[in-house]
C-alpha positions as CSV (number, residue, x, y, z in Angstrom):
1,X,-8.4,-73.1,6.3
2,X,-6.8,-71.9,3.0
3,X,-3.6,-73.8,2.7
4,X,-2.3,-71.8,-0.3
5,X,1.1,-70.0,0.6
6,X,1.7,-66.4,-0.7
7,X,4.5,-65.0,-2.6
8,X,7.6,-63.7,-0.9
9,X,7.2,-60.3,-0.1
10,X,3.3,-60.3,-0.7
11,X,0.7,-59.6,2.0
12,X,-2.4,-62.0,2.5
13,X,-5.2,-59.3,2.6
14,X,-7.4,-58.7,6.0
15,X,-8.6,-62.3,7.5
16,X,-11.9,-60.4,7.3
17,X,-11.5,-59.4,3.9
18,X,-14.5,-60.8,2.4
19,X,-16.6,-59.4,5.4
20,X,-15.3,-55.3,4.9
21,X,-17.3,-54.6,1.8
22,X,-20.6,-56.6,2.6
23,X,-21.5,-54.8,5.9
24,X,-23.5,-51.5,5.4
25,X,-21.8,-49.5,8.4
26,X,-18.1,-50.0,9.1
27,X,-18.1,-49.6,12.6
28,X,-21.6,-51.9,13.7
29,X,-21.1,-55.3,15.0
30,X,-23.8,-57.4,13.5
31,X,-24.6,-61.4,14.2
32,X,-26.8,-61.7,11.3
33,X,-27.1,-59.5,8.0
34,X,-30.9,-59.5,9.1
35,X,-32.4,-55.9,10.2
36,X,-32.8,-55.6,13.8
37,X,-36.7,-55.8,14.3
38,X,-38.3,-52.6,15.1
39,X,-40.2,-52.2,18.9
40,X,-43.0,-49.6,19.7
41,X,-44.7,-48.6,22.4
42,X,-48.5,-50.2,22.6
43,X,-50.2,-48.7,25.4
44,X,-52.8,-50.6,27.5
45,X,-56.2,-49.9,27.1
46,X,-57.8,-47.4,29.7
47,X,-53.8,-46.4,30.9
48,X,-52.2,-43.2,29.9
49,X,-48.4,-42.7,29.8
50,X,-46.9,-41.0,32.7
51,X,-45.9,-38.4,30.5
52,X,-49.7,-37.9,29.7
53,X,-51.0,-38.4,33.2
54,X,-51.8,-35.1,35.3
55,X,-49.8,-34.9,38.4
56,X,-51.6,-36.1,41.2
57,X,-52.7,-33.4,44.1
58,X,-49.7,-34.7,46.2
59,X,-47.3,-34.7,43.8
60,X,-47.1,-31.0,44.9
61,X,-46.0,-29.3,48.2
62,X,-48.2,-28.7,50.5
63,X,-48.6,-24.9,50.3
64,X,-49.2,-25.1,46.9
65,X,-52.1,-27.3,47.3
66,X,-52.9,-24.4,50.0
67,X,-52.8,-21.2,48.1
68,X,-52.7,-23.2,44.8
69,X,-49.6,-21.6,43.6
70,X,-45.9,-20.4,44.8
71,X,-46.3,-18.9,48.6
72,X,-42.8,-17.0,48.3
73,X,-43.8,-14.1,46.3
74,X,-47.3,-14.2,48.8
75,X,-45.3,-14.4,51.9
76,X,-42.8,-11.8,50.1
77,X,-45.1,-9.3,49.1
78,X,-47.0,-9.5,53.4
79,X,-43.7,-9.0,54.7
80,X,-42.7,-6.1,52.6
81,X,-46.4,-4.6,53.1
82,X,-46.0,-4.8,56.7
83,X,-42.8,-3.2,56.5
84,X,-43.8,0.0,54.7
85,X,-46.9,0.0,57.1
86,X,-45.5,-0.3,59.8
87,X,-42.9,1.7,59.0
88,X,-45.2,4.9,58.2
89,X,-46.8,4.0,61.6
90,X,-43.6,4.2,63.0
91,X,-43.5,7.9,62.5
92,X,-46.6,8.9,64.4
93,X,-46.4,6.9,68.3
94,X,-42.9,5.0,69.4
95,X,-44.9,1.7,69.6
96,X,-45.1,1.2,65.8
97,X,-41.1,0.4,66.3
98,X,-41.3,-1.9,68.8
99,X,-44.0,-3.7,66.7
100,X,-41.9,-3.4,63.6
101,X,-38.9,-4.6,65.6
102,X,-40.9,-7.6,66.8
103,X,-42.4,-8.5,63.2
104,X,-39.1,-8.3,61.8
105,X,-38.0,-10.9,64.6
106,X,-40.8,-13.3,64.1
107,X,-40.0,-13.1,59.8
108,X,-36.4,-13.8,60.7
109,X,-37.5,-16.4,63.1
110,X,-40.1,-18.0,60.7
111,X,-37.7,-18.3,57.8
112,X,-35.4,-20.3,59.9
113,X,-38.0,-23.2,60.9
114,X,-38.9,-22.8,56.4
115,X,-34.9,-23.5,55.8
116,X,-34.6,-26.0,58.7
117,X,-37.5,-27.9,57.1
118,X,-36.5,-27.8,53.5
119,X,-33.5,-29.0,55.1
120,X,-35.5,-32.0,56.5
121,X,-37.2,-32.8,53.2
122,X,-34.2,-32.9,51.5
123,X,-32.5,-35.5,53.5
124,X,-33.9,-36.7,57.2
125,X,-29.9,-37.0,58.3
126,X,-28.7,-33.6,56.9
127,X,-31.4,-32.2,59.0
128,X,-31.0,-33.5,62.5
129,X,-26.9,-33.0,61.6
130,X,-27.7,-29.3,61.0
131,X,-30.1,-28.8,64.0
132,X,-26.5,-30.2,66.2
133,X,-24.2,-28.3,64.8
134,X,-24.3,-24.8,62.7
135,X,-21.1,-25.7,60.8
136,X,-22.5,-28.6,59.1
137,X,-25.5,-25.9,58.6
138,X,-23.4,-23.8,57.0
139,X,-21.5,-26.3,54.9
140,X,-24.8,-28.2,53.6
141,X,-26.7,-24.7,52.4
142,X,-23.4,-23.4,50.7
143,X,-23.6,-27.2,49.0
144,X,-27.1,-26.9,48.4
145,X,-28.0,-22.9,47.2
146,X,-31.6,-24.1,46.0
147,X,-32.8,-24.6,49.5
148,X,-31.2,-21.1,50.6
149,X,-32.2,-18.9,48.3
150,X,-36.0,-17.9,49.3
151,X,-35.9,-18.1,53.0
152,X,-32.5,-16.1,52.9
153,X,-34.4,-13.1,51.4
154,X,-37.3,-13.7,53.9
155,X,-34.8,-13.5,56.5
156,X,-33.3,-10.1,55.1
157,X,-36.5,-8.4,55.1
158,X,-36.4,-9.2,58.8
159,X,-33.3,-8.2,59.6
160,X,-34.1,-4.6,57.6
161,X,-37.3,-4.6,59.3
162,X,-35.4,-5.0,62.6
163,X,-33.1,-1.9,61.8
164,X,-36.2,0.2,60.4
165,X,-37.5,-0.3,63.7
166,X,-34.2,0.6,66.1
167,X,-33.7,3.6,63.6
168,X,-36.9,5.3,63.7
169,X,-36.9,4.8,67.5
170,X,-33.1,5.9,67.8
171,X,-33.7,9.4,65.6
172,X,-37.2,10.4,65.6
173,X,-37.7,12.8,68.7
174,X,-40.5,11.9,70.7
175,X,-43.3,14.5,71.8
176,X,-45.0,13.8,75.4
């Protein structure tokens, strides 16, 4: 320890003084003055990196390993087909509503079971909570607007195919 006193009314420098100008960055804590070695990534022989590896075929949902792609805009594009068929149909004999207003039922009640099994994918406990009670339903899909998003518009096809149907038979007068 230096022993040496200092003037009256001088200041001793920094006690790391000596240290401040030898460092190349101000702010790095260093135990040696040695560079830090340098790592890389060696891969195994015969391995690829995960980031190189092709997904394996159940990495994906199921109905993509199905149809081999998305099955909303399939299922989108049926429904909406059978809607404007039916609807045209609809015109000509009163039981093209009734089959409209049954199709649009079974859309409605298919999108439901899709939402209440993204549900159960998601999270096993979620979904059992939401098949109990329709306010925690409610709660989770406002939470959670990924899930909602594609079965909701599958469900509103329904519901328009449903009033398609009760309209055309409502107006249109029937011949007999």
């Amino acid at each position: 320890m230096d022993t040496t006193r200092t003037k009256p009314g001088s200041r001793r420098g920094s006690p790391m003084a000596e240290h401040d100008n030898d460092s190349d960055d101000a702010g790095a804590y260093k135990l040696s003055k040695s560079e830090p070695t340098k790592r890389r990534y060696v891969p195994m022989k015969g391995f690829k990196a995960s980031s190189e590896q092709e997904p394996d075929e159940f990495d994906k949902p199921v109905l993509n390993r199905l149809l081999g792609m998305d099955p909303f805009p399939w299922a989108l594009a049926v429904c909406v087909l059978l809607w404007v068929g039916l609807g045209l149909a609809a015109r000509t004999h009163p039981i093209f509503c009734g089959i409209l207003i049954f199709a649009g039922l079974i859309i409605c009640l298919l999108s439901q079971i899709w939402l209440y099994l993204s549900i159960f994918q998601d999270d096993a406990t979620s979904g059992i909570l939401s098949l109990i009670s329709g306010w925690y339903r409610v709660f989770y899909l406002y939470m959670n607007p990924e899930l909602v998003w594609r079965p909701s518009i599958l469900a509103l096809v329904g519901v328009l195919m449903c009033f398609t149907g009760m309209g055309m038979l409502m107006t249109k007068p029937w011949v007999h």
